[in-house]
C-alpha positions, 0 to 999 in steps of 0.5 A: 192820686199823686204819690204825695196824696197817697202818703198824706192820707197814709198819715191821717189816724182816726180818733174815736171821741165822746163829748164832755158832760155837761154838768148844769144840762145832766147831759153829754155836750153835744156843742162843746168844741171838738178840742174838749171832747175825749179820746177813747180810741185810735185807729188806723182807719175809718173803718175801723173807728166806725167799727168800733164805734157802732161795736160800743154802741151795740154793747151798750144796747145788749148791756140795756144801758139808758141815760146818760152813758147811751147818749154819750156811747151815741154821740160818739164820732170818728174824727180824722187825727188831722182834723182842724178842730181837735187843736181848738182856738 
């Protein structure tokens, strides 16, 4: 790996992001372009953002949540910052 290479990927944040609701649905937009999804964490590594996010998750089934804020806490993704489809069309 080129020096260049390395600081590139030094670079990259991860994002931790969950869809939009989609109101007529009743439910979380699993097809809502990544541009429209929301932030709901930042990191400096994969790992950390996965971390995060199965933590969410785990605490959600503890706390016995269902409906539609389990299904959003489960479509929670990491996203690198750098990922073309954050900037939309």
């Amino acid at each position: 790996m080129s020096l260049r290479h390395a600081a590139a990927l030094a670079l990259v944040g991860w994002y931790l992001m969950s869809p939009p609701f989609d109101a007529s649905l009743k439910k979380p937009d699993l097809d809502a372009p990544l541009a429209k999804w929301s932030q709901i964490g930042s990191f400096d590594t994969a790992q950390e953002c996965n971390g995060q996010e199965a933590y969410n998750l785990k605490q959600a089934h503890a706390a016995r949540v269902t409906g539609l804020l389990l299904e959003t806490d489960e479509a929670a993704q990491c996203i690198a910052s750098d990922d073309p489809r954050l900037k939309g069309k």
